[in-house]
C-alpha positions in Angstrom: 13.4 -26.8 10.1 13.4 -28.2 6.5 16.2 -29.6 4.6 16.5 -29.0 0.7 19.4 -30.7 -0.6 21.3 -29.9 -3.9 23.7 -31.5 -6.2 26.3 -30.5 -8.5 29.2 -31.7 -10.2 32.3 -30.4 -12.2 35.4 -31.8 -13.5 39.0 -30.5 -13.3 42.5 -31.0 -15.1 44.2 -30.7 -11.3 44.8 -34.7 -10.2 42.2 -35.5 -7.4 45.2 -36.1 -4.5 46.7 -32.5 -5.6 43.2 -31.4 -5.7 42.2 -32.5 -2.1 45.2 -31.7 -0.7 44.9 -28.2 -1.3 41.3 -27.8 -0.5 41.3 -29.9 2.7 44.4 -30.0 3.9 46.4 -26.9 2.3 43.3 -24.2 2.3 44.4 -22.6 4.9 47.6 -21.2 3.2 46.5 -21.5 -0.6 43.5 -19.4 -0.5 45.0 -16.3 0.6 47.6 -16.7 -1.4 45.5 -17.3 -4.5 42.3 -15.2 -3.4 43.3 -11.1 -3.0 39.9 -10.3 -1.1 40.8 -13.4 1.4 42.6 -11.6 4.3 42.8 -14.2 7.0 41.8 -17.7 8.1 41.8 -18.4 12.2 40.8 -20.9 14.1 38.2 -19.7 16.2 37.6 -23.2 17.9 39.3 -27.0 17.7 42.9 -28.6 16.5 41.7 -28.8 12.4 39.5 -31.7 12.7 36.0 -32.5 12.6 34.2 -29.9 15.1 36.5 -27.4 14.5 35.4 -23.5 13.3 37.1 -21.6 10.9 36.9 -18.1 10.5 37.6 -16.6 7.3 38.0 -12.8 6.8 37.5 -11.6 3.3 37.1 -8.1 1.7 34.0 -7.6 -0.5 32.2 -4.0 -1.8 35.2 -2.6 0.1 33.9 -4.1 3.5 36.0 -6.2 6.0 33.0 -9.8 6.0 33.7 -12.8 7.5 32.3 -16.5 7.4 32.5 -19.1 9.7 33.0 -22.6 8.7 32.5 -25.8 10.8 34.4 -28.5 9.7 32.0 -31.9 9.7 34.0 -34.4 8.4 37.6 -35.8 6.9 37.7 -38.6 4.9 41.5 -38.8 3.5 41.1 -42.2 2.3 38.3 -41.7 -0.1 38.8 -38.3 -1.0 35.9 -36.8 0.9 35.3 -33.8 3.0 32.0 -32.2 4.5 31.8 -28.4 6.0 29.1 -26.4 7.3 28.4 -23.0 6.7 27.7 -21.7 10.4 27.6 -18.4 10.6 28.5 -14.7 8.7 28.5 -12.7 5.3 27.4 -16.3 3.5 24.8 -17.5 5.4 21.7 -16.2 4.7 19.1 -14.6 7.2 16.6 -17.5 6.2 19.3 -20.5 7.0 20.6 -22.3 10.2 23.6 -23.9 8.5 24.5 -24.8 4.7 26.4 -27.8 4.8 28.6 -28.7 1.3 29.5 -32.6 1.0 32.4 -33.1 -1.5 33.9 -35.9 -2.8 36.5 -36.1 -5.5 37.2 -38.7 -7.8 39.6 -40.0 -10.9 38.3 -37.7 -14.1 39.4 -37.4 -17.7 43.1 -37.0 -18.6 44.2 -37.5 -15.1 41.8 -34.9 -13.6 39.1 -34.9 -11.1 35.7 -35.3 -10.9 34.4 -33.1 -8.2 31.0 -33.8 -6.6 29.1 -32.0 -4.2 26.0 -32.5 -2.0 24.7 -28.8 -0.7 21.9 -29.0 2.4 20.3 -26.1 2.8 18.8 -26.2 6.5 16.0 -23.3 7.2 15.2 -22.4 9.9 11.6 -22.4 9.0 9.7 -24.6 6.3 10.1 -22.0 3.4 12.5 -22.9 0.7 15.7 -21.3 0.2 15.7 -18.0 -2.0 16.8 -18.6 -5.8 19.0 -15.2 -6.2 20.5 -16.0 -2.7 21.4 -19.7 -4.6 22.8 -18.7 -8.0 24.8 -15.7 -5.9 26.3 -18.5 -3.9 26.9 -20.7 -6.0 28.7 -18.4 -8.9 31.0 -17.4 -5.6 31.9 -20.5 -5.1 32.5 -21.5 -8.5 34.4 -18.7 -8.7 36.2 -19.1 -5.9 37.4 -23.3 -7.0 38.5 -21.9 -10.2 41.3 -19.3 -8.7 42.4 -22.1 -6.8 42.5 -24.6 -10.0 44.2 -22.1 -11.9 46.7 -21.7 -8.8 47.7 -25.0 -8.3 48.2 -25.2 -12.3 50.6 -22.1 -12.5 52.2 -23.8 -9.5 52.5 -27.4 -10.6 
């Protein structure tokens, strides 16, 4: 198994406690809410804290998908907050687990800097595939921006 690691950064006007909150600690609730195609997150295993897996049932091409997250670690205190990517619709056929390091800071105008550490872990020695990436990564994106735009109309 090889490990390719990538990082990223982006900045948002949402204060980085408000931010965390409802990323880490609110998700649960807020995506649904926020997200149309999100139908459902269950707690397939654990009480919430590191260890535990997350199911999250989404609707996408008109297809019922799921993914299952695997919370790593919490780190209230200094904003932090690592998940892997464990198994279903996101994880492609190449990769054993992605695993997405974030850690939020003070940004400009009492925003956040958001920073994120991705690990891509084959399962073989071949690198991960580019359109597999940039498809992941524009869902994401996508995905963090509802949820900005959600906490702001809700502020």
């Amino acid at each position: 198994m090889a490990v390719f690691t990538f990082d990223d950064q982006t900045t948002s006007p949402v204060a980085p406690a408000t931010l965390y909150q409802a990323l880490v600690k609110d998700a649960d609730n807020i995506v649904p809410k926020a997200v149309d195609s999100f139908k459902s997150v269950e707690i397939v295993e654990g009480n919430g804290g590191p260890g535990t897996i997350k199911k999250i049932s989404f609707l996408e091409d008109g297809e019922t998908k799921f993914v299952l997250h695997k919370i790593e670690t919490i780190d209230e205190a200094n904003l932090g907050y690592s998940y892997s990517i464990v198994g279903g619709a996101a994880l492609p056929d190449t990769a054993e687990k992605i695993t997405i390091d974030t850690k939020l800071s003070d940004g400009p105008n009492g925003g956040s800097v958001v920073k994120l550490s991705i690990k891509y872990h084959s399962k073989g020695d071949a690198p991960p595939n580019e359109d597999e990436l940039k498809a992941g990564k524009a869902k994401s994106d996508a995905l963090f921006k509802v949820i900005e735009a959600y906490l702001l109309a809700n502020a």
